[in-house]
C-alpha positions in Angstrom: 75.9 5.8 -0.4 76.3 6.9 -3.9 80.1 6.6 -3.4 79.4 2.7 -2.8 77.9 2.1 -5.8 79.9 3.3 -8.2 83.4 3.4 -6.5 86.1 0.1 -6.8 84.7 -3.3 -5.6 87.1 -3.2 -2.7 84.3 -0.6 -1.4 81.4 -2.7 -2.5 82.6 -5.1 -0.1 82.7 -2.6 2.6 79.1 -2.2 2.6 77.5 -1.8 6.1 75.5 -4.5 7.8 72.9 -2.3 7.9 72.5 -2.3 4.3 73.0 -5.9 3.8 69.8 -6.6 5.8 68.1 -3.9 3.4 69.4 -6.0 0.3 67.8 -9.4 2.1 65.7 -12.1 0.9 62.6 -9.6 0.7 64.3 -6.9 -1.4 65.3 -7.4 -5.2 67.8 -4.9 -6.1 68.5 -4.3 -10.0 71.2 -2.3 -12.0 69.9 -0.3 -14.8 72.4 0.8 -17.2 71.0 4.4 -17.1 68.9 7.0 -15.1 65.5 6.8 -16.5 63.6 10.4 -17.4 60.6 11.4 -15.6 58.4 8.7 -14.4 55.3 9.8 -16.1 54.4 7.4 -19.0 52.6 9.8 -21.3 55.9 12.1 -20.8 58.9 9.0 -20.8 60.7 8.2 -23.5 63.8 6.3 -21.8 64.2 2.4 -22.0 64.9 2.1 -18.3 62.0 3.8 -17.4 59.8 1.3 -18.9 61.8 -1.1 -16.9 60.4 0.8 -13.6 57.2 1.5 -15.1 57.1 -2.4 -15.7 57.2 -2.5 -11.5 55.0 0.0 -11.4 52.3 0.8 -14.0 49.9 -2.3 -15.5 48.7 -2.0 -18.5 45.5 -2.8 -20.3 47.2 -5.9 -22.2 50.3 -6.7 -22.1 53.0 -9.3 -24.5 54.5 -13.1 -23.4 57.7 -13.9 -24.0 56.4 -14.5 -27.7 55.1 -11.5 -28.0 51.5 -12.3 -28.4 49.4 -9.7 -27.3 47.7 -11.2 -23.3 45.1 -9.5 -20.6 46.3 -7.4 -17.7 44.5 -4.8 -16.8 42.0 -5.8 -20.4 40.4 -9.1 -20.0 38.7 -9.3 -23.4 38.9 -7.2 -26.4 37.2 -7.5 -29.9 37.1 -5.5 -33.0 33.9 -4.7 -35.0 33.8 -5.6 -38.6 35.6 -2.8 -40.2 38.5 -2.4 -37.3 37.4 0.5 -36.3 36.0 -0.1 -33.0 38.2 -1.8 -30.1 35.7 -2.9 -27.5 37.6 -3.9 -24.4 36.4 -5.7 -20.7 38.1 -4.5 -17.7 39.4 -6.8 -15.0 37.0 -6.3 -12.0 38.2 -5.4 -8.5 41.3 -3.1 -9.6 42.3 0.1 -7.8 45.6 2.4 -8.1 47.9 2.7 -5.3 45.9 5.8 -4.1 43.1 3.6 -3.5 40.5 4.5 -5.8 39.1 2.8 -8.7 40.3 1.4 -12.2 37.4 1.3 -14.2 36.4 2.3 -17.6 36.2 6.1 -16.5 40.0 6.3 -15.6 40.8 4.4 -19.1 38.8 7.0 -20.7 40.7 9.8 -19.0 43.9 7.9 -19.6 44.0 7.5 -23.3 42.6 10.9 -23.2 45.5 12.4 -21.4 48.0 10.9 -23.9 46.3 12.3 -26.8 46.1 16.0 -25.2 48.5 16.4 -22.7 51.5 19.3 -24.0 54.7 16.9 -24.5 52.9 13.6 -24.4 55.2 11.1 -26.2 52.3 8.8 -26.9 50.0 10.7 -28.6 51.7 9.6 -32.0 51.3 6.0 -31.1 47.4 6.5 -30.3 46.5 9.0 -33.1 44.1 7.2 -34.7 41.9 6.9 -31.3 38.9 9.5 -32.3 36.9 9.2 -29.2 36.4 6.6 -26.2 33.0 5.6 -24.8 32.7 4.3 -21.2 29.7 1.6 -22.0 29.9 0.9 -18.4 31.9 0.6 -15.5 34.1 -1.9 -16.9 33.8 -2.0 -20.8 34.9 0.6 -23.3 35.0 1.5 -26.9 37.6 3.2 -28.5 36.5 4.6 -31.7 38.8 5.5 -34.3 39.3 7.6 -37.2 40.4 4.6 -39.8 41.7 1.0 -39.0 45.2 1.1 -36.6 46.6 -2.4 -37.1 49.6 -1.1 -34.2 46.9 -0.3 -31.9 47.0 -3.4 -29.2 50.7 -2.9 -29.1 50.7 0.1 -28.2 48.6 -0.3 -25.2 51.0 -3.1 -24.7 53.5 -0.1 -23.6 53.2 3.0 -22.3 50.5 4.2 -24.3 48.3 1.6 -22.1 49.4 1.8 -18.3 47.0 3.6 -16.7 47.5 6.4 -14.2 45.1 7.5 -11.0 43.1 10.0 -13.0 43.1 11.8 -9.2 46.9 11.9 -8.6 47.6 13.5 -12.3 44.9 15.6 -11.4 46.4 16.9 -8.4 49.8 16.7 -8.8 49.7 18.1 -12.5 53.1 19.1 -13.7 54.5 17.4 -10.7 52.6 13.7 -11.2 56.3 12.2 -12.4 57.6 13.4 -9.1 55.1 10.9 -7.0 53.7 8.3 -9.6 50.3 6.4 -8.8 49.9 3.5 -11.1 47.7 0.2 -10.3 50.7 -2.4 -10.9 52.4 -4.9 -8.3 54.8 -1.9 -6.8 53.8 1.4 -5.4 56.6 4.5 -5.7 58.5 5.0 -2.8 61.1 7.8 -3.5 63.6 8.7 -5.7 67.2 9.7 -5.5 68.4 11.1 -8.8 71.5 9.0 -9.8 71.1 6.6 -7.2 67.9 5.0 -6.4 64.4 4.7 -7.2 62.1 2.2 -4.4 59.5 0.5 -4.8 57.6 -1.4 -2.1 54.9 -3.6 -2.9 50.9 -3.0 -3.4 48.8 -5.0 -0.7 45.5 -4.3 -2.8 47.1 -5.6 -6.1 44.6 -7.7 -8.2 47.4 -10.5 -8.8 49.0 -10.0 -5.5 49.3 -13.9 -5.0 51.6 -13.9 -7.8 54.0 -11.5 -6.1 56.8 -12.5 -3.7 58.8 -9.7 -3.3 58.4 -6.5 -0.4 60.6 -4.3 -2.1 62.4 -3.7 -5.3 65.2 -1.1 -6.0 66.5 0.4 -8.9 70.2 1.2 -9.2 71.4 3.7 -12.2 75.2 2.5 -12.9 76.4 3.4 -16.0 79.9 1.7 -16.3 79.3 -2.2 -16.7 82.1 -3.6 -14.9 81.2 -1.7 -11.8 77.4 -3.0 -12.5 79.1 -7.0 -12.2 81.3 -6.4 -9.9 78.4 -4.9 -7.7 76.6 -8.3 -9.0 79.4 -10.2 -7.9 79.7 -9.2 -4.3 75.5 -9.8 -4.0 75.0 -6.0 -3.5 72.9 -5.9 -6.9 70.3 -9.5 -7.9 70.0 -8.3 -11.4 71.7 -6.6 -13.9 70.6 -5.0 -16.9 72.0 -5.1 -20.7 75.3 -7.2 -19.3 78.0 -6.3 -21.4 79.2 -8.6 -24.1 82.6 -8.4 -22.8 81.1 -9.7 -19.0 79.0 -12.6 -20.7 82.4 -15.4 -20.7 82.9 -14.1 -16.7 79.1 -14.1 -15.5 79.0 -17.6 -17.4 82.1 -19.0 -15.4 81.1 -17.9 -11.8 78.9 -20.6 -10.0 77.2 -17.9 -7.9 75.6 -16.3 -11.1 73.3 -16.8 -14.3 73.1 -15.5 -17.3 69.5 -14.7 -19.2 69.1 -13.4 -22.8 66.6 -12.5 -25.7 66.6 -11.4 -29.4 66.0 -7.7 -29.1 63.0 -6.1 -31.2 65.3 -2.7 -31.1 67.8 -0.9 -32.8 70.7 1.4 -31.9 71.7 4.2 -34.2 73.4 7.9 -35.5 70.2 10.0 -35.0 71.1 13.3 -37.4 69.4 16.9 -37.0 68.2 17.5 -40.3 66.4 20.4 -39.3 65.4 21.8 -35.8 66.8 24.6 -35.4 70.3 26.3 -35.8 72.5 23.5 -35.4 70.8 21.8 -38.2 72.5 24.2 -40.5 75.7 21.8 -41.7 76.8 19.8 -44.4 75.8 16.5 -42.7 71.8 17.9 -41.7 71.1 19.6 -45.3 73.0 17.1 -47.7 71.9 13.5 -47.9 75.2 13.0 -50.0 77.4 14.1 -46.7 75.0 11.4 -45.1 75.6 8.4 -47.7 79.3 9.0 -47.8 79.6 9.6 -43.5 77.5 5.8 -43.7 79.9 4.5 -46.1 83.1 5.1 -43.8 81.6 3.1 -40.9 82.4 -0.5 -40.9 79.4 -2.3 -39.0 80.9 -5.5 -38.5 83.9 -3.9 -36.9 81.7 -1.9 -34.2 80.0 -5.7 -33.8 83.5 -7.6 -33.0 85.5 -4.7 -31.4 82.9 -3.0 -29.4 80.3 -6.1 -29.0 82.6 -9.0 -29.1 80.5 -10.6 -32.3 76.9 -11.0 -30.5 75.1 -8.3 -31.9 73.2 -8.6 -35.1 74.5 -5.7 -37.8 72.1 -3.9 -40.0 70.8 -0.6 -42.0 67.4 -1.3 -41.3 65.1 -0.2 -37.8 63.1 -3.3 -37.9 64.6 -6.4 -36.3 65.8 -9.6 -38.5 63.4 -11.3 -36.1 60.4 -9.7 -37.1 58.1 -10.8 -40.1 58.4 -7.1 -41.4 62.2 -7.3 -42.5 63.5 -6.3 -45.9 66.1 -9.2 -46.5 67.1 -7.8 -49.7 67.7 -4.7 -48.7 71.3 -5.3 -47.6 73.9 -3.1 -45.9 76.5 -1.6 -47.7 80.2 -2.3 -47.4 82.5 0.2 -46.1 83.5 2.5 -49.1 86.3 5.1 -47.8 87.1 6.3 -51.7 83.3 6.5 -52.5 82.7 8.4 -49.2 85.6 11.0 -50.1 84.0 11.3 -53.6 80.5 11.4 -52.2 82.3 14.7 -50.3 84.1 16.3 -53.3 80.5 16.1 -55.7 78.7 17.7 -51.6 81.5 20.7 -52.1 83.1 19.8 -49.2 86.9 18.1 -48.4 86.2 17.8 -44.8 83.3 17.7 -42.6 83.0 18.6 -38.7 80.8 16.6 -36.9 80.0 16.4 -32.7 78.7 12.8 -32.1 76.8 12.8 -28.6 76.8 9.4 -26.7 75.6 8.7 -23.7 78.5 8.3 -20.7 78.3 4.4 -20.7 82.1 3.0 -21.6 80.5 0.9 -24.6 78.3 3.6 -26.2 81.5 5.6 -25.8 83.6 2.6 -27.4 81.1 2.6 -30.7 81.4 6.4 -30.9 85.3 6.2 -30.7 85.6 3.2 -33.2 83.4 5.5 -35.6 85.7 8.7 -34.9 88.1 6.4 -36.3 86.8 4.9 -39.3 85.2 8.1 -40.0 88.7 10.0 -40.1 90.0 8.4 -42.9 87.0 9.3 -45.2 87.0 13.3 -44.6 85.1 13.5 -41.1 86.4 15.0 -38.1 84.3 13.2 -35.7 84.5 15.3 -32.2 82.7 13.0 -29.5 80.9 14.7 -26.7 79.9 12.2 -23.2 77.0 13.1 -22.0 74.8 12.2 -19.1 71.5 9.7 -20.7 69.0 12.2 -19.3 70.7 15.5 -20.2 71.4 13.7 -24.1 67.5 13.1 -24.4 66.8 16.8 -23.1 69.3 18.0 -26.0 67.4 16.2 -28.4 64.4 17.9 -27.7 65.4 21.3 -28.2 67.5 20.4 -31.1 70.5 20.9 -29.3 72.6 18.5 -30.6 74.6 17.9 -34.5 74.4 13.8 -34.6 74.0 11.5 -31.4 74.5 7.8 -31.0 70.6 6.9 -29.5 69.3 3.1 -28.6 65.7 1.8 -29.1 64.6 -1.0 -27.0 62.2 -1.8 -30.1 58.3 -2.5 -30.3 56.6 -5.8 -31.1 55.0 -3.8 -34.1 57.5 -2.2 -36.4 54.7 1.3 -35.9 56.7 1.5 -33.1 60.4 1.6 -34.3 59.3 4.2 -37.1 56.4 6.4 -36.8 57.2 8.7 -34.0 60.7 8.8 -35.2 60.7 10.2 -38.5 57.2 11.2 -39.7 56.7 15.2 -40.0 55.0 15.6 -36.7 56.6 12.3 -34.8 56.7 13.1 -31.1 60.2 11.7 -31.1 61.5 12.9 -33.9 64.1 15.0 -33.0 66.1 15.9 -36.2 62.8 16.7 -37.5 63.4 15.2 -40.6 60.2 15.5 -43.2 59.1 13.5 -46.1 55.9 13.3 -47.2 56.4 9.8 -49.0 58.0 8.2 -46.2 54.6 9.6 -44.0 52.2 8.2 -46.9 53.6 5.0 -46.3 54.2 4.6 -42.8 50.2 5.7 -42.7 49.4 3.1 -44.9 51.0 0.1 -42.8 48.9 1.8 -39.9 45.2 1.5 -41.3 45.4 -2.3 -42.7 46.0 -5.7 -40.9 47.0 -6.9 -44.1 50.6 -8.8 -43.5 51.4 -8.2 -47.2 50.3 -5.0 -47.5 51.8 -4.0 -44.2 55.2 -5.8 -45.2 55.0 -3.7 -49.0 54.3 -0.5 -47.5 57.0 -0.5 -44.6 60.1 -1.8 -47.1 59.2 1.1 -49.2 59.5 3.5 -46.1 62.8 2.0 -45.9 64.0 2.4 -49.3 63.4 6.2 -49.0 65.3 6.1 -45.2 68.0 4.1 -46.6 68.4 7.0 -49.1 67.3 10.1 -46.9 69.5 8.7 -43.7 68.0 10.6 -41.3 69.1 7.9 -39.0 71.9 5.5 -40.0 71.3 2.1 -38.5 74.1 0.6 -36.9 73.0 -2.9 -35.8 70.3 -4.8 -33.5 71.2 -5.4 -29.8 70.9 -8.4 -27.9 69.4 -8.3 -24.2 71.8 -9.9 -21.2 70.8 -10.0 -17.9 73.2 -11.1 -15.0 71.5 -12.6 -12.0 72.4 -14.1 -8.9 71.7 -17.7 -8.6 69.4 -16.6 -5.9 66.8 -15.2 -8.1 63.9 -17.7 -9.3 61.3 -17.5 -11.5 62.8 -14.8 -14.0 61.9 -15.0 -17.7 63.6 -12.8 -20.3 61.2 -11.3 -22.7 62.3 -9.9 -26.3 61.5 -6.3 -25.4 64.4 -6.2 -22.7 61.5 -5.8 -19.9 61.8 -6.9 -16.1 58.8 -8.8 -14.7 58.5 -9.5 -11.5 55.5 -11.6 -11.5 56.2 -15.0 -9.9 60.5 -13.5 -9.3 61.8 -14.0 -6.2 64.7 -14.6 -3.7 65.8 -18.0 -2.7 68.5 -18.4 -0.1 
């Protein structure tokens, strides 16, 4: 079955009847561009899992497709005079797939979990959360240490979707094995590589708002084999259509094409210094850094690799957000400033292994910047790797430089803080500047826009002179579908709903 999906579309074709009447009007089947990691929110850290969790795992309030902050699994919500208590009302009537209860109990044990459990990945995002009270059965308080203006984004993500506090209890270690969230789809099973099914929750609060019995997630990495699978009506949806697809998916009659700005960034992620292979010229010198920037050629990687439609930039938070340093511009390509940069460093040439994920455009951007970088003193080895194995590498510092994608956050907290503050829960190069934290703390504890905007384009004036990441540009999000999907509505943060989605004939 693997073999199918990933094999020449003479064999897509092929498919047996068998599985065509799996694939039928009942069953949407997607194409994710990667594997996603474990499916355990507090744990996850992949875009594509948040595209299954989206299936899967509500969430106490969730963003529309302007990204204003709306209930889900939160009714109501109010902040006392100071901002430092969030009192929130909890929809009534709302179990997990297990069967027993959401109410303000399992939230309590929820955002609990994410602040305590070893290797949560949200406990960055919720840090500010001191203690919560259960008021009763379906109102809490979340008390904080000072005023968190990224707070209600956060539980936007996966810092909010709630888990049966009795399956994490009882599968422990194992709960990302057999996830039990309260959303529209309950887990099914998982293939790794191939499949993860979902099949739909009778005893989901909005159930009248979801038309689908099944949904199933297909990893496929290479993005013509993703269309062509799209093509032959073996896949409904594909995600992140490749910018070289978007003239053919427009031409065919059978298909449509969906797209959003994208709150996210992709870019060169350095080890500055966790652990042995931190120990080079590029991790300990900033100059290395400046001059490996100034050999890359953004708007190239745009046109070659991205055929024009992505937006270029140095900076982590989207053009689209209100939070953008406009004057802080990207610099032009420089290939006698980066070699001089290199002399004053003590160096003539640097060695460098860039790790990109195994998908044939992340490959293309790390090849155009092997290039580019060539002719300003880098040898630029580039090393394919599997998504999930790259993101294991990252954390135990087992990797020089790697080309790394951020589907982006409404709230710019979440393209920065866990990423580059001392103790970020992503921060893999564990880079550390005190400034940078000082600052990045201050745009946390006011909802001051002025004082927010201030404090984050100084964070990025010491990045964009640090370069513990060098950011490449901001994506766009394309989805292919077939014509036969209705009711789908692409949202800036590259999510999949499936409320109201389903299959014509």
């Amino acid at each position: 079955m693997r073999r199918f999906w990933k094999g020449s579309a003479l064999a897509l074709l092929s498919a047996t009847t068998l599985f065509a009447h799996a694939a039928s009007a009942q069953t949407l089947t997607i194409g994710l561009a990667e594997d996603p990691d474990q499916l355990d929110p507090d744990r996850a850290r992949s875009y594509v899992g948040r595209i299954v969790f989206t299936g899967m795992c509500d969430k106490l309030v969730d963003l529309d497709d302007k990204l204003n902050i709306v209930p889900q699994l939160a009714t109501e919500w109010s902040w006392n005079d100071d901002q430092t208590v969030l009192t929130m009302t909890l929809r009534d009537g709302v179990t997990f797939h297990d069967g027993t209860p959401f109410n303000a109990e399992a939230v309590k044990y929820n955002i609990e979990r994410s602040l305590n459990l070893p290797g949560s990945n949200r406990r960055n995002e919720i840090s500010a959360v001191d203690h919560v009270e259960v008021v009763d059965g379906h109102t809490v308080k979340l008390h904080l240490k000072q005023p968190f203006a990224p707070l209600l984004a956060a539980l936007s993500d996966r810092a909010g979707m709630m888990i049966s506090p009795k399956a994490a209890e009882e599968e422990g270690e194992n709960f990302s094995r057999n996830p039990v969230c309260s959303g529209p789809f309950k887990f099914v099973d998982r293939v790794a590589q191939d499949k993860i099914t979902l099949e739909k929750y009778a005893g989901y609060w909005n159930k009248d708002a979801i038309h689908l019995d099944r949904v199933i997630y297909r990893p496929i990495p290479d993005a013509t084999v993703r269309l062509a699978n799209l093509q032959s009506g073996q896949l409904d949806i594909i995600d992140r259509a490749a910018t070289s697809d978007l003239k053919q998916i427009r031409d065919d009659s059978s298909l449509k094409l969906e797209s959003a700005v994208s709150l996210g960034y992709s870019g060169i992620t350095i080890n500055t210094d966790h652990g042995p292979r931190a120990d080079n010229p590029l991790g300990s010198d900033p100059r290395v850094r400046e001059a490996f920037e100034l050999s890359i050629d953004r708007n190239i990687i745009n046109q070659v690799a991205y055929d024009g439609e992505f937006t270029p930039d140095n900076q982590p938070i989207s053009t689209q957000s209100p939070f953008h340093a406009h004057s802080l511009k990207s610099p032009v390509r420089d290939v006698e400033r980066a070699k001089a940069l290199l002399k004053e460093a003590g160096v003539d040439r640097v060695s460098i292994d860039l790790m990109a994920t195994n998908s044939p455009e992340v490959m293309r951007v790390a090849q155009i910047i092997q290039s580019m970088a060539g002719q300003a003193g880098f040898d630029v080895k580039v090393t394919a790797t599997e998504f999930a194995t790259m993101l294991d590498s990252y954390d135990r510092g087992d990797f020089q430089a790697g080309l790394l994608n951020w589907s982006g956050r409404a709230d710019p907290d979440g393209n920065l803080y866990a990423f580059l503050t001392c103790d970020g829960t992503l921060n893999d190069g564990e880079y550390c500047n005190a400034k940078l934290d000082e600052q990045l703390n201050k745009a946390r504890r006011t909802n001051d826009t002025a004082a927010r905007h201030e404090a984050y384009e100084a964070a990025e004036r010491i990045l964009l002179t640090d370069r513990p990441i060098i950011y490449l540009y901001h994506p766009n999000w394309f989805w292919g579908l077939s014509k036969r999907v209705e009711g789908f509505k692409p949202y800036p943060d590259g999510m999949i709903r499936l409320t109201n989605v389903s299959l014509g004939s």
